[in-house]
C-alpha positions in Angstrom: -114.3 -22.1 -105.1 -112.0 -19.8 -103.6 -113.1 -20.2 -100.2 -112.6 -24.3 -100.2 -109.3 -23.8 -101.9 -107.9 -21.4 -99.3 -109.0 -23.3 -96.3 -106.9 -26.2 -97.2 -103.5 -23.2 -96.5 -104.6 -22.6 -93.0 -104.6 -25.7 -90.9 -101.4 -26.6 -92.7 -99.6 -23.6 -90.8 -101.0 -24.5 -87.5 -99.7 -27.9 -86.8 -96.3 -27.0 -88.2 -96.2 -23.8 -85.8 -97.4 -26.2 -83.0 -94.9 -29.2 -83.7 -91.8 -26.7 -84.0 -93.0 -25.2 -80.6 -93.2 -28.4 -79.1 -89.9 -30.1 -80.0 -88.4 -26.3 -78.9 -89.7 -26.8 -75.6 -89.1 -30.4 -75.3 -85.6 -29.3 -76.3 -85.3 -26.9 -73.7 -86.4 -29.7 -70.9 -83.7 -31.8 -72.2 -81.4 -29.2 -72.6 -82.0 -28.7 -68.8 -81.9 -32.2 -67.7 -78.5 -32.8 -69.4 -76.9 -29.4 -67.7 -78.5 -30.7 -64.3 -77.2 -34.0 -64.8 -73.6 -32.8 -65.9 -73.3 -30.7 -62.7 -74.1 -32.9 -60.5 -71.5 -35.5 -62.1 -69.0 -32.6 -61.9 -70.1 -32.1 -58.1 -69.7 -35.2 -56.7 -66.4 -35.9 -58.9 -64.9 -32.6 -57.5 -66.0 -34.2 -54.2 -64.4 -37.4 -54.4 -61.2 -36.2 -55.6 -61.1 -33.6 -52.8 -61.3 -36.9 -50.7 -58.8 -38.7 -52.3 -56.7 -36.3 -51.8 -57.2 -35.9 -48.7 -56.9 -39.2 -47.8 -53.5 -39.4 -49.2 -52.3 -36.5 -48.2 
């Protein structure tokens, strides 16, 4: 009996330790995306108000 009782325990860690790792890196990729995103938008802003003023100077 203690065999089949303790079995049960183990594959219950697994999956938890496995889903946690995967929304951490899925996390991590958006985490990324967002930075890579927000620089560019503060890239080409910084760019076009360089122009503008420029352009009206």
């Amino acid at each position: 009996m203690q065999p089949g009782l303790d079995m049960p325990s183990q594959p219950q860690k697994i999956p938890l330790f496995l889903r946690f790792k995967e929304r951490s890196v899925s996390g991590a990729f958006v985490a990324l995306t967002v930075l890579a995103m927000v620089g560019w938008i503060y890239l080409l802003s910084s760019m076009f108000a360089r122009f503008v003023l420029w352009f009206f100077s």
